[in-house]
Each structure stands twice: as structure tokens, then as C-alpha cells.
C-alpha positions in Angstrom: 76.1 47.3 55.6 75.4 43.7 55.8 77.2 41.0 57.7 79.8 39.4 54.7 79.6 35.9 54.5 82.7 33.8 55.7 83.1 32.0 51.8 83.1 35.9 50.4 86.0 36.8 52.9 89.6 36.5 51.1 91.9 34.7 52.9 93.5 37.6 54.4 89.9 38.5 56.1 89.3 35.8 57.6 92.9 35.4 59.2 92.0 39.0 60.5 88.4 37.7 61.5 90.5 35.0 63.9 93.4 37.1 65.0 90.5 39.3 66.4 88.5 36.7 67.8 92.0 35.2 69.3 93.1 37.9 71.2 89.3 39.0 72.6 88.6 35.6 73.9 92.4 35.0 75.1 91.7 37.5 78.0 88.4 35.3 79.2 90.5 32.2 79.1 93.2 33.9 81.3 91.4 35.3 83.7 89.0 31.9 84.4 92.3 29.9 84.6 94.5 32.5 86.2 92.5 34.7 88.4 89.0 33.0 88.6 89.9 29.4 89.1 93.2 30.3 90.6 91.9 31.2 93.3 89.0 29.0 94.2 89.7 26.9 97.1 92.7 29.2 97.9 90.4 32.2 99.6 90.4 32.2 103.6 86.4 32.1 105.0 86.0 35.2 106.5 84.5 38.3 105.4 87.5 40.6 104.4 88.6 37.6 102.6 85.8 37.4 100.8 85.0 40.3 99.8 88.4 41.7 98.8 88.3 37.9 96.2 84.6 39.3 95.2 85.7 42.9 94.6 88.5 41.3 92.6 86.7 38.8 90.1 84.0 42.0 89.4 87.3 44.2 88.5 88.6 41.1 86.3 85.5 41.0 84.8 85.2 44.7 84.2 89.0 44.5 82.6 88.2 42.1 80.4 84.2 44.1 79.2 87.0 47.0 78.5 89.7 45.1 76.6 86.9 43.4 74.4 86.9 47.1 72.8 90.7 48.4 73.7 91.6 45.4 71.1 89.0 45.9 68.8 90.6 49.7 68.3 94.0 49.1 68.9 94.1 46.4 66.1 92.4 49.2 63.6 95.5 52.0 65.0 97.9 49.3 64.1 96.5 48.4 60.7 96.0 52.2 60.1 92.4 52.5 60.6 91.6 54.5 63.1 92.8 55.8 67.0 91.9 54.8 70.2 90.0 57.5 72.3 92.1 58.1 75.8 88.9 57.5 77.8 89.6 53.4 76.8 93.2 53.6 77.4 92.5 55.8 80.8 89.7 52.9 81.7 91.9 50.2 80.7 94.9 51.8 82.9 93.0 52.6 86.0 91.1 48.7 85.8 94.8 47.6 86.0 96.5 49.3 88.9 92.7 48.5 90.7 93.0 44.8 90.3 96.9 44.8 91.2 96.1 46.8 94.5 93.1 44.6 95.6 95.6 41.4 95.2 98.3 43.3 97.1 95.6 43.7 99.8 94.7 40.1 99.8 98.3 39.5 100.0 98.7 41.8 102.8 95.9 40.6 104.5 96.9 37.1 104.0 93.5 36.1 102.6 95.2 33.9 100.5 96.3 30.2 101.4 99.0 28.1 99.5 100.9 30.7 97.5 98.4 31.1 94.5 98.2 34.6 94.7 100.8 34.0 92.0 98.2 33.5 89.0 96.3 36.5 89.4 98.6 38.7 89.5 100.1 37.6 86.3 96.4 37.9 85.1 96.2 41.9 86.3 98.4 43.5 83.8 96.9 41.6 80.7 94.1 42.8 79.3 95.3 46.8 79.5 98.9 45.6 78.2 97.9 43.4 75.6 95.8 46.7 74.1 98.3 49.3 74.6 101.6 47.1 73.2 99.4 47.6 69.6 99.0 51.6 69.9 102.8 52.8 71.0 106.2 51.5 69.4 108.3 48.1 71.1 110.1 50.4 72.7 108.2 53.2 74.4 106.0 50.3 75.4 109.2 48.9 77.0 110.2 51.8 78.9 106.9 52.7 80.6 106.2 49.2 81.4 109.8 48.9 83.5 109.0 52.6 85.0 105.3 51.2 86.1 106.5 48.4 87.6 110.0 49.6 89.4 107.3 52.6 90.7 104.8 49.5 91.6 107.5 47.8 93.3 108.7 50.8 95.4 105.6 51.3 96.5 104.3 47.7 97.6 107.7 47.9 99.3 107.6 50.9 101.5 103.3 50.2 102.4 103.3 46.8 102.5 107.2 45.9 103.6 106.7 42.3 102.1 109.4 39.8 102.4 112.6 39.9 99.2 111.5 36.6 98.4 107.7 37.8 98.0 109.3 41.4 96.1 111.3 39.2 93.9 108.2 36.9 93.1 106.1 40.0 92.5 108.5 41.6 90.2 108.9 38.8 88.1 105.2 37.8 87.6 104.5 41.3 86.4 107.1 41.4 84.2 105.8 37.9 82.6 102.9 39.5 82.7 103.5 42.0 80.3 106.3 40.1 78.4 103.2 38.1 77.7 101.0 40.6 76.7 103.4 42.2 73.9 104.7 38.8 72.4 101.2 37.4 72.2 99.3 40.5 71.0 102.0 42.4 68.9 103.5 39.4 67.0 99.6 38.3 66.1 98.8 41.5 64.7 101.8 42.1 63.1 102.0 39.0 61.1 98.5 40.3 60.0 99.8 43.5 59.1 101.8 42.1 56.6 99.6 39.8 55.3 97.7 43.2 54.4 100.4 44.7 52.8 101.7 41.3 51.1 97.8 41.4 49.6 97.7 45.3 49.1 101.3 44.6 47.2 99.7 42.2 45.0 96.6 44.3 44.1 98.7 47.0 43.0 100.9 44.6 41.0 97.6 43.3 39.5 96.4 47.3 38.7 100.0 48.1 37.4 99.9 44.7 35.2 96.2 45.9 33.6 97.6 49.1 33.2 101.1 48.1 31.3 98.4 46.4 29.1 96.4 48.4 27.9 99.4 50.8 26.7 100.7 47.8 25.1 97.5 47.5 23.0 97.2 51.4 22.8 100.6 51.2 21.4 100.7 48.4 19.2 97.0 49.5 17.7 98.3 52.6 16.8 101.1 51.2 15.3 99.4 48.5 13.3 96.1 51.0 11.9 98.4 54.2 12.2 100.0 53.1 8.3 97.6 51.3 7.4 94.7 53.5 7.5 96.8 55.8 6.0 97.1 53.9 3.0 93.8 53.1 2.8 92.8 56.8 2.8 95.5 57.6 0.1 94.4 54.8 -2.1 90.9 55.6 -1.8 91.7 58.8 -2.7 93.1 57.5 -5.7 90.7 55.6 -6.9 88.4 59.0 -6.5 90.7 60.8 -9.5 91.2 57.6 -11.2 87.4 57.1 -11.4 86.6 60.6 -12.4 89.1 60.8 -14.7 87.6 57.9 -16.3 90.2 55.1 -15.8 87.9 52.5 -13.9 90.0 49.7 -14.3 93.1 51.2 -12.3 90.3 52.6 -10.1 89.2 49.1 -9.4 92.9 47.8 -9.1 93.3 50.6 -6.3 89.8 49.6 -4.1 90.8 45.8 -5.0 94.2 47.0 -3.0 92.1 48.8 -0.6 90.3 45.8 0.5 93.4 43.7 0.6 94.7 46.0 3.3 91.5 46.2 5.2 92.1 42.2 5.5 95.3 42.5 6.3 94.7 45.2 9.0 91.5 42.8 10.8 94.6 40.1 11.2 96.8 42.0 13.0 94.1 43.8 14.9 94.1 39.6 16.0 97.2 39.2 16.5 97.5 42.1 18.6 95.1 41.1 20.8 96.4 38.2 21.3 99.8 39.6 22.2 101.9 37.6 19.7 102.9 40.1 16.9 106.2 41.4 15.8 107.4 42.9 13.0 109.4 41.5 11.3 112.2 44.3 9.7 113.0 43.3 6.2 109.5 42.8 5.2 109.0 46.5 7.3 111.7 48.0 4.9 110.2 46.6 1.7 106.1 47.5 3.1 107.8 51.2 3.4 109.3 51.5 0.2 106.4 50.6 -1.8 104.2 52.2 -0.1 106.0 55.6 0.5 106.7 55.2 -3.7 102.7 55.0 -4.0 102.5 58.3 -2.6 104.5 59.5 -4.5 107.8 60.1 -2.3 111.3 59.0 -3.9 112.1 56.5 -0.8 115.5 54.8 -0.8 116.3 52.5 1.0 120.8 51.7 1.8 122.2 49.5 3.7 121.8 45.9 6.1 122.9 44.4 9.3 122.8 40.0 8.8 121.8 37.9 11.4 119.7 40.3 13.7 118.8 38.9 16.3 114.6 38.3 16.2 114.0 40.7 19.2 116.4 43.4 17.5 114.3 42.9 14.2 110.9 43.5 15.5 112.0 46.7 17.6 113.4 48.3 14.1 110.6 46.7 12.1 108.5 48.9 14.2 110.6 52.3 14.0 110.4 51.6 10.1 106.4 51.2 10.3 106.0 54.1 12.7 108.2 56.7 10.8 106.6 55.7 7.4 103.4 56.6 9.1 104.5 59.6 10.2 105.7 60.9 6.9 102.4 60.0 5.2 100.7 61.9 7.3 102.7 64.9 8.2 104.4 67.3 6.2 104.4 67.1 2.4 107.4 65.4 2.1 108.8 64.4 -1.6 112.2 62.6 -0.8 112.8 59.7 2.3 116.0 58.2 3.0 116.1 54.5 5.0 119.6 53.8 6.3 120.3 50.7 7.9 123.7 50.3 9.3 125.7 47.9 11.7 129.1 48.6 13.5 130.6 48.6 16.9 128.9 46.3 18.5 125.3 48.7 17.7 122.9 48.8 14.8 121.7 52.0 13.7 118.5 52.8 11.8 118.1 56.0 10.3 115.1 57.5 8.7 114.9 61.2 7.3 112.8 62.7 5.3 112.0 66.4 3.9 108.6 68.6 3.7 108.7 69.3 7.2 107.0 72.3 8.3 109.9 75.3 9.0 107.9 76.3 12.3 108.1 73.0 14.1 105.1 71.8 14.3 106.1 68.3 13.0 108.7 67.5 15.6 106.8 67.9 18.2 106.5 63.9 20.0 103.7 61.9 19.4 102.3 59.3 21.3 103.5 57.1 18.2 107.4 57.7 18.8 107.2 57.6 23.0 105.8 54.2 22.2 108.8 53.7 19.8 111.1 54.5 22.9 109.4 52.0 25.0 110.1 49.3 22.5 113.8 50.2 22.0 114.0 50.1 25.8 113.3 46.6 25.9 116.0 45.7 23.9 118.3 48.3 25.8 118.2 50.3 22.4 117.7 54.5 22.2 115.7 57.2 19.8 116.5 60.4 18.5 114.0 62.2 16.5 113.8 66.0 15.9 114.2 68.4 12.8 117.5 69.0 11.1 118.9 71.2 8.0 115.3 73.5 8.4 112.5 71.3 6.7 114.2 67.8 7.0 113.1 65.5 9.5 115.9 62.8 11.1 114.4 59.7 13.1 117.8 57.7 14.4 117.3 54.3 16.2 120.4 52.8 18.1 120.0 49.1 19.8 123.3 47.4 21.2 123.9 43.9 19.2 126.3 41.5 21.8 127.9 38.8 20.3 126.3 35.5 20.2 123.1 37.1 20.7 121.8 36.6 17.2 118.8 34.0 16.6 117.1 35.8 14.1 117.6 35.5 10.3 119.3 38.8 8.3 118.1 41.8 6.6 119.3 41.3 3.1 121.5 44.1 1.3 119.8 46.5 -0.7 122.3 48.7 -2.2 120.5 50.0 -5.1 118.6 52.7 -4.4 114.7 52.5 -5.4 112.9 55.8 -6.5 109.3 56.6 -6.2 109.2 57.3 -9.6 109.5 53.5 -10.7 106.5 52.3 -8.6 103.3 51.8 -11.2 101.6 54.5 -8.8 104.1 57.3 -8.7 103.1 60.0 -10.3 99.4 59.8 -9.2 99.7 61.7 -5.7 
């Protein structure tokens, strides 16, 4: 794969890119200013002098060769990415306690002049510690560090018998060694760590957000063609008989009415896509009964609720467009029965109809009435829909109403019930 290029990395990348170019080159820095530079001019002249410094710098060197890598794999364990092999661990260990014993010999040998034996040995621990505080918790890291160094200081005590003052200065260089080594290496890659997750928390909000759309347009096209196409079919099957049976004209009338709901159904395909439709109830209510009396079906409609509010109104508006859908196209109902009623703080929508097949197969859910669910649930509202009395159908829509919520205009009263029978299409289904 190639090499990405530094304006194609997100921003998260290239905070990564510099958190793991930070903490590789950190360890070159410390060890030409602590352990490299420290000690030049401090060495004594002669030859064990000398070579204990040169065996020193080449086991600095080799620590930091080694933690170039440690990091590099530790920073993918702590991200989730991968282990780190013992053998790097084991080498990064071993370089350690090697560079901490070759400055208690030149300590011990008193190779060094004016004290400065001080900065490598706060260099020693680095590179290993800064690696391992990334692949074991805070506090295991914790632990074995004090038991190294309480085992490191009983030791330089009973081979080397330094002075207290020289134990005490030992002791607390190593423990600002690797004090150092966690804040610096565990605090970097942990504020990346949840930079990732801050971006990996977006991408799945972004995924979940895409997804929540496209049921919203699943939904509402199936709401908005479900009817509509229905009609259309119906109608053109009309027109069919009319035409055969030689009426032309009302044939006509009914393709005319056809291609007036074909309009209609391209604009709200529009509007759907744009995300800005809602139904609005009392023109729901009337769209149902003529169209239900087209077909046919004696449809009555009882019943109001005033000063809805507009949220409350397009909910049930889409309950009345989803159950007039469904009994067009299921069952062979003859009778429907719209009931809109308001009381107790609630407004309750009920829609039953007959012609329901005795063996069930009619109430079982749709995709059409989970999406009616979803919309009640926005307005903290409920369905109930299943078969009742054998071959009747009962849809029941409940959505709390608080006071001073209304904003919307009211469905108007419509006590007299309107039969089928008295649409100009009746009688044709």
C-alpha cells in the first residue's frame, strides 16, 4: 500500500502521525542531553574509565534502536491493534538493567568527576519504561516499577555499600525516571486514544444518521404511494368496465381522475424527499371518506378534537392514510368506521373495518403500521391494531394532548355520518 499523503490524513491521523514521531525521537533527545552530553567532560582519562563511558553510550544507543520499535507496538496494543512480541519487551528489559549496572560501575569506580552521573541514570530506565507503561495497566506498571527499584536498591546497597546520601540520590532519580516515562508516554497516547474513539463515535453517529434516513423515506414513500397507487389501480380498473360497457365519458372522467392523482403523487414524492411533508388530518379524514366511498365501502366518519396541535395532526393524518390503505387492499371489506375522539387529557383515533379474513392473515404487521408506531412515538403517542368480533379489523391510535400545547388549527365536527352509497362512484366496485 502506498505512503498516504499528509493533506489526505484526517486530523485524527496526523495527531497519531506526531504522537508517534514525539515519543520515538523524545528518547534520542534524552539520551544526547542526559547520557551523551552529560557526561562529556565529566569522564576520568584512563582506560577503565573510558571504556566503561564507551560500553555505556553503545548500550544507550542500542536502548534507544530497540524502543524505536517497543513504541511503535506498544502504541498499536494500546489503540487495540496488535501485541507486543516478549522478545522486544525481554530486549528492552535486559538493555535497561545493562545500562543501570555499567553506571553503577562507573559510580563505583569513581570514573565520574563532579556529580553528573546524575543525568544518565535518569536516562537508563526511559526508553524500556516509556514502552511498557503503554502495554500493562497504571497500576501493575506501578507496582513492578517500585519492586524493581526497592530490588535495585538492595542490591547496589549490599555490592556497592555506597553512601545514604548517594542511595537516597539514586532512588530518587530512578523513580523520576520512570514517573517520567508513564506521564509523558501514557498521557500522549491516551489523549490519542480518545481522539479515536471521539472520531469512531462520530462515524457511527454519521452511519446511524444515514440509516434513520433512509427508513424515514422508506416509511414515508410507502405511506404517500401505498393509497395512492391503490386508487389509481382501482380507478383504472373502472374505467376498464366503464369503457367496455360502453360509457366512455365516465370512463374518461375516471383516467382524467387517474392522472390527477399521478400528479398529485410526483409532488409528494417531492416533498418527501425533501423531508418537509405532513399530513395534515382533517383533509386525511375527508381523502378517506371519498375515497373508501369510491370503492365502494360505506365509510363513516364521527367525531373531532379542535385545536390539535400541528404535530398531533400530522401523526393521526398518517394513521388515517395508512389504515385507508390497508383496507383497500386487504380483505373485502364493505363497511369502515372513523372515530375521532378527545378526552382526558388523550385523543383517540379509531379505525375498524369488516371483511377481514377469519384465519388471520390480515392482522398480521406490516411494515406500513411499525412505521405508524414510529410516528406516534414521536409525539409520545401508542397503536393498537389486531382483529376483533371474527372478521372486523380495529386500528386504535392514542397520543397524549397537554394543555397549552396546541398550535395547530382543529378538526372540524362531522357528526353526520356519510355512506358509500352517496359518492357518484358507489356502486361501481
Amino acid at each position: 500500500m502506498g505512503r498516504v499523503r499528509w493533506r489526505d490524513r484526517s486530523k485524527v491521523e496526523r495527531v497519531e502521525w506526531q504522537s508517534r514521531v514525539s515519543l520515538r525521537v523524545i528518547n534520542w533527545v534524552f539520551f544526547l542531553a542526559w547520557s551523551g552530553l552529560g557526561l562529556v567532560g565529566s569522564i576520568r582519562g584512563d582506560a577503565t574509565a573510558t571504556t566503561l563511558f564507551a560500553a555505556l553510550m553503545a548500550v544507550n544507543v542500542a536502548q534507544c534502536v530497540v524502543a524505536d520499535r517497543h513504541v511503535r507496538l506498544a502504541i498499536d496494543q494500546y489503540l487495540g491493534r496488535g501485541r507486543v512480541p516478549r522478545a522486544w519487551t525481554a530486549a528492552g528489559f535486559c538493555l535497561a538493567l545493562a545500562s543501570v549496572g555499567l553506571i553503577a560501575a562507573l559510580a563505583g569506580t569513581q570514573s565520574v568527576k563532579h556529580g553528573m552521573i546524575v543525568m544518565p541514570l535518569i536516562f537508563a530506565p526511559m526508553p524500556f519504561g516509556g514502552a511498557y507503561a503503554l502495554q500493562v495497566p497504571i497500576r501493575t506498571f506501578v507496582r513492578r516499577a517500585v519492586a524493581l527499584l526497592a530490588v535495585g536498591i538492595v542490591a547496589t546497597a549490599v555490592i556497592a555499600r555506597p553512601s545514604p546520601g548517594w542511595l537516597a540520590t539514586l532512588t530518587a532519580m530512578l523513580a523520576l525516571a520512570l514517573g517520567i516515562a508513564l506521564l509523558c508516554y501514557r498521557c500522549s497516547i491516551w489523549n490519542l486514544s480518545v481522539m479515536w474513539e471521539s472520531e469512531h463515535a462520530r462515524e457511527i453517529e454519521a452511519r446511524l444518521a444515514v440509516a434513520e434516513e433512509r427508513l424515514r423515506f422508506g416509511r414515508d414513500l410507502h405511506d404517500v404511494m401505498g393509497r395512492n397507487l391503490s386508487v389509481v389501480a382501482l380507478k383504472s380498473e373502472l374505467a376498464v368496465q366503464l369503457a367496455r360497457r360502453g360509457r366512455t365519458e365516465d370512463a374518461v372522467a375516471q383516467m382524467i381522475e387517474v392522472q390527477r392523482i399521478a400528479q398529485e403523487s410526483q409532488k409528494e414524492v417531492r416533498e418527501v424527499v425533501r423531508g418537509y411533508r405532513a399530513a395534515d388530518l382533517a383533509a386525511e379524514l375527508a381523502g378517506a371518506r371519498g375515497v373508501l366511498g369510491a370503492a365502494g365501502i360505506a365509510c363513516t366518519v364521527t367525531g373531532g378534537a379542535p385545536d390539535l396541535p400541528a404535530d398531533v395532526q400530522s401523526a393521526l393524518g398518517w394513521v388515517v392514510r395508512e389504515t385507508t390503505t390497508n383496507v383497500l387492499r386487504h380483505g373485502d371489506a364493505r363497511t369502515c368506521r372513523v372515530t375521532l375522539a378527545a378526552g382526558g387529557g388523550d385523543v383517540v383515533l379509531t379505525v375498524e373495518n369488516d371483511g377481514v379474513d377469519p384465519s388471520g392473515g390480515d392482522g398480521r404487521p406490516g411494515s406500513g403500521l411499525a412505521g405508524l408506531r414510529e410516528r406516534l412515538a414521536e409525539v409520545a403517542g401508542t397503536l393498537e391494531a389486531g382483529v376483533v368480533e371474527r372478521d372486523r379489523f380495529r386500528v386504535v391510535a392514542t397520543v397524549p394532548v397537554r394543555a397549552g400545547r396546541a398550535d395547530g388549527s382543529g378538526v372540524q365536527q362531522e357528526p353526520e355520518p356519510v355512506e358509500a352509497g352517496t359518492a357518484s362512484h358507489g356502486g361501481a366496485r
